[in-house]
N, C-alpha and C positions, 0 to 999 in steps of 0.2 A: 352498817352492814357487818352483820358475826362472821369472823372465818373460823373456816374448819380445818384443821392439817391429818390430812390422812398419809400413811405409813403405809405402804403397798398398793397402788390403782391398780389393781388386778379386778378380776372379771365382777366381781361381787363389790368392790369397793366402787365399783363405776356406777354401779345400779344406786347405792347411797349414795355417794353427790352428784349423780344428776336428779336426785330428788329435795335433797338438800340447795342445790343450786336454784331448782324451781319455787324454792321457798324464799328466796333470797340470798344464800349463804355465800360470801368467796369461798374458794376450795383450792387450797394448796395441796399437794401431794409430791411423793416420793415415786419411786416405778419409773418404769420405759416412758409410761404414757404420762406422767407427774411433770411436773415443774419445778422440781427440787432433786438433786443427785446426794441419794442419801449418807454418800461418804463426804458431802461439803457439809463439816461440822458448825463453822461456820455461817454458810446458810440455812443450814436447818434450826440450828439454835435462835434464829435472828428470827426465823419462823415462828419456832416457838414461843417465842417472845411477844407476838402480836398478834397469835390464836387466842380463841375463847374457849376452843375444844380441838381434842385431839382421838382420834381413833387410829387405832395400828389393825392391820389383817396381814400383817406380817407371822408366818408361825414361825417355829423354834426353830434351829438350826444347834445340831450336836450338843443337845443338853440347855444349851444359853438361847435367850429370847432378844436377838439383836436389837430392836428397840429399846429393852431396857436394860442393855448392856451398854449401849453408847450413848444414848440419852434421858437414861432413870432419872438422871440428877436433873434434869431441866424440865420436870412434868410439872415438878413444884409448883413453877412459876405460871401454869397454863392460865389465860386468865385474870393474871395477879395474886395466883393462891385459889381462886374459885372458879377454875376453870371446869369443863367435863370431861373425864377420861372414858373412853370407850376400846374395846378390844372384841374382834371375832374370832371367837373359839370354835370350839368343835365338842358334840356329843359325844366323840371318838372317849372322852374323858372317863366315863364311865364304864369303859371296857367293854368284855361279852357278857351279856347279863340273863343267856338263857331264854332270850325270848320275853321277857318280864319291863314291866313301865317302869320308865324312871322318870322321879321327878329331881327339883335343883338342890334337896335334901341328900338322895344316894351319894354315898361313898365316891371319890373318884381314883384313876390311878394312882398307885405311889404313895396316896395318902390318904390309905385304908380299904381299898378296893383291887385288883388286880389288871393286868391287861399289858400291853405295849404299848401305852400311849402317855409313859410316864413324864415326855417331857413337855410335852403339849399338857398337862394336865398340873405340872408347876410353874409354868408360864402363865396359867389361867388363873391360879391360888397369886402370884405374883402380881397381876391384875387387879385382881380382887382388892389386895391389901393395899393396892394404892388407889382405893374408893372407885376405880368402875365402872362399868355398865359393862359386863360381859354376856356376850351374843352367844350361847354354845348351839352353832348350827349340823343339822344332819346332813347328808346326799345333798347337796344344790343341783339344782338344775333350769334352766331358762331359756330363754330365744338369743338369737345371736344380737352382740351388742356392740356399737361401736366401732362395725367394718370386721370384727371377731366370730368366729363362729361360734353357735351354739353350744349348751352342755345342755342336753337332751338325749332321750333313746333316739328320737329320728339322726341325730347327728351320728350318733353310736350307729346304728343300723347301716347310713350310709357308705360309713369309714370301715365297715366289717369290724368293730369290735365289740358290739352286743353282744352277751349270751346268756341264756337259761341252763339252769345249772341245777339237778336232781338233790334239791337238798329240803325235803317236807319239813316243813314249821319254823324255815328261814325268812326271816321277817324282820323291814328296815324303815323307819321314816327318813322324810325328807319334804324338801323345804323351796319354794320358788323365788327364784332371785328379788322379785322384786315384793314379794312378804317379806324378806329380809329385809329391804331397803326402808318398808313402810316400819318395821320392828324399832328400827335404827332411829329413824325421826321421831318415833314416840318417845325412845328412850332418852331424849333428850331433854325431856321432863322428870323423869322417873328417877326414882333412888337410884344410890348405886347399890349393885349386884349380881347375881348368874341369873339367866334368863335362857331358859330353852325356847327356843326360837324352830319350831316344828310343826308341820300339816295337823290335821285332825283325823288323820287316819293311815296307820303304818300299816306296809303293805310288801308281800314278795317281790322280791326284783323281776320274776319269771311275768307276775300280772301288771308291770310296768310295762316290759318289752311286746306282751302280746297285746296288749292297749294300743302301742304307739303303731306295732303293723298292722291292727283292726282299721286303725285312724288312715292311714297313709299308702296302707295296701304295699309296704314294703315285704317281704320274704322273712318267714320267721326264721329265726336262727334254731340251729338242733338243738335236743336237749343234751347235756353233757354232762356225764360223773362227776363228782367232785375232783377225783385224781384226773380227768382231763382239763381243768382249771387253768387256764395262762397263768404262769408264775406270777406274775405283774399283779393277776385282781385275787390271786387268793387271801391277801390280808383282807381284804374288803368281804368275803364270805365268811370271817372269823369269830365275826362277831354278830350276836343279835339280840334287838331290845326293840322296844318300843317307847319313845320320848315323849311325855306328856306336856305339854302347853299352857295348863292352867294358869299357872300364876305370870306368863306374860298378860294374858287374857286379862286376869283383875289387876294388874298391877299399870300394867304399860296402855291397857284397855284397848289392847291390838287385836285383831282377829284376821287369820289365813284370810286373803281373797280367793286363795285356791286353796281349798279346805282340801281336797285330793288331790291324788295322780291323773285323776281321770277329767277334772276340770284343770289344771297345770298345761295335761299337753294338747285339750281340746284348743287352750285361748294359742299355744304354741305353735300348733298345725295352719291356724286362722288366719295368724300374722301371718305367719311363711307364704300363706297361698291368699293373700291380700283379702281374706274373709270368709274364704269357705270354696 
């Protein structure tokens, strides 16, 4: 049996090993929900030591990437030298790009491109150069996992923090949890590299939210000016691109099961309400 040591069981690292699990995999991890306290150096090293692969979903933290700030020097060994590194980034990397496609070629923050995402974006090149498999994901969103609640518009809707927001030709991809999870087990074949890990079709936040209360019969939220914006999500209106998927597709030879938003929250409404 391969084990896997994952760096942060947060919401999306749980959707990977329990896919990975289902294949056979042990799965150590770090997190609340982990089996490892990732300031026992000691045990995590000892970890390290008897993984064949390792993925972190850990992000930066003030400039520094705590994984490879405490344990860079012990990736060497993942494996015996041949182990697989994996890291979940974020498209965030490529800054605001005006609405325009990017594929794993574009410029990223910091190094050659512009934006505020300059430390998630050296953390990702810092990946990279230690051979890799970098995930850079958009918006996630999924069904509730694990006794956790969802990342969804119906979730957003219910908690009152959806909102439509008057901004024409704002336009976002994104990514369903468990495309990521299928992404992850491909990659575990695959070269290492950057891998955009995104839907087949990027779309307004506005035709997200009016989808999900089409679906649910929830109360649409108003539309709101930009300057009415909760301070909280205006970095998230900042930016807009659209992330293309190609070379996961040839490379990793994955394809979205939820190629849209509008299949994503159809199978999410489904479960919720035990099938329709």
């Amino acid at each position: 049996m391969k084990t896997m040591l994952i760096f942060g069981l947060g919401y999306t690292a749980r959707a990977i090993a329990r896919r990975l699990a289902d294949d056979g995999w042990h799965i150590e991890a770090t997190g609340r929900a982990g089996t490892l306290n990732f300031a026992d150096e000691a045990g995590v090293r000892a970890a390290l030591a008897r993984a064949d692969a390792v993925l972190s979903s850990v992000p930066p933290a003030e400039d520094v990437d705590p994984v490879l700030a405490r344990y860079g020097a012990d990736l060497a060994g993942v494996g015996s030298g041949g182990g697989w590194l994996g890291y979940l980034s974020s498209t965030g990397v490529y800054g605001d790009c005006g609405g325009a496609w990017v594929d794993e070629s574009a410029p990223v923050v910091g190094l050659g491109g512009s934006g505020r995402r300059a430390a998630r974006a050296l953390a990702d090149a810092a990946w990279l150069e230690r051979g890799a498999r970098v995930l850079r994901l958009p918006g996630i969103y999924g069904p509730p996992m694990n006794g956790q609640e969802g990342r969804s518009a119906f979730d957003r809707l219910r908690q009152g923090r959806a909102h439509r927001v008057d901004l024409p030709g704002q336009i976002f991809s994104r990514i369903h949890v468990e495309d990521i999870a299928r992404a992850a087990h491909a990659a575990l074949s695959a070269p290492p590299g950057a891998y955009n890990i995104a839907d087949d079709i990027p779309a307004p936040q506005n035709a997200v939210i009016e989808e999900a209360c089409r679906i649910s019969g929830l109360p649409l939220p108003p539309l709101l000016a930009e300057s009415d914006v909760p301070p909280a999500s205006r970095a998230f209106y900042a930016e807009n691109r659209r992330v293309a998927n190609g070379k996961a597709k040839r490379v990793l030879g994955w394809r979205p099961r939820f190629a849209d938003y509008r299949a994503g929250l159809r199978a999410i409404w489904e479960g919720e309400s035990g099938g329709g």
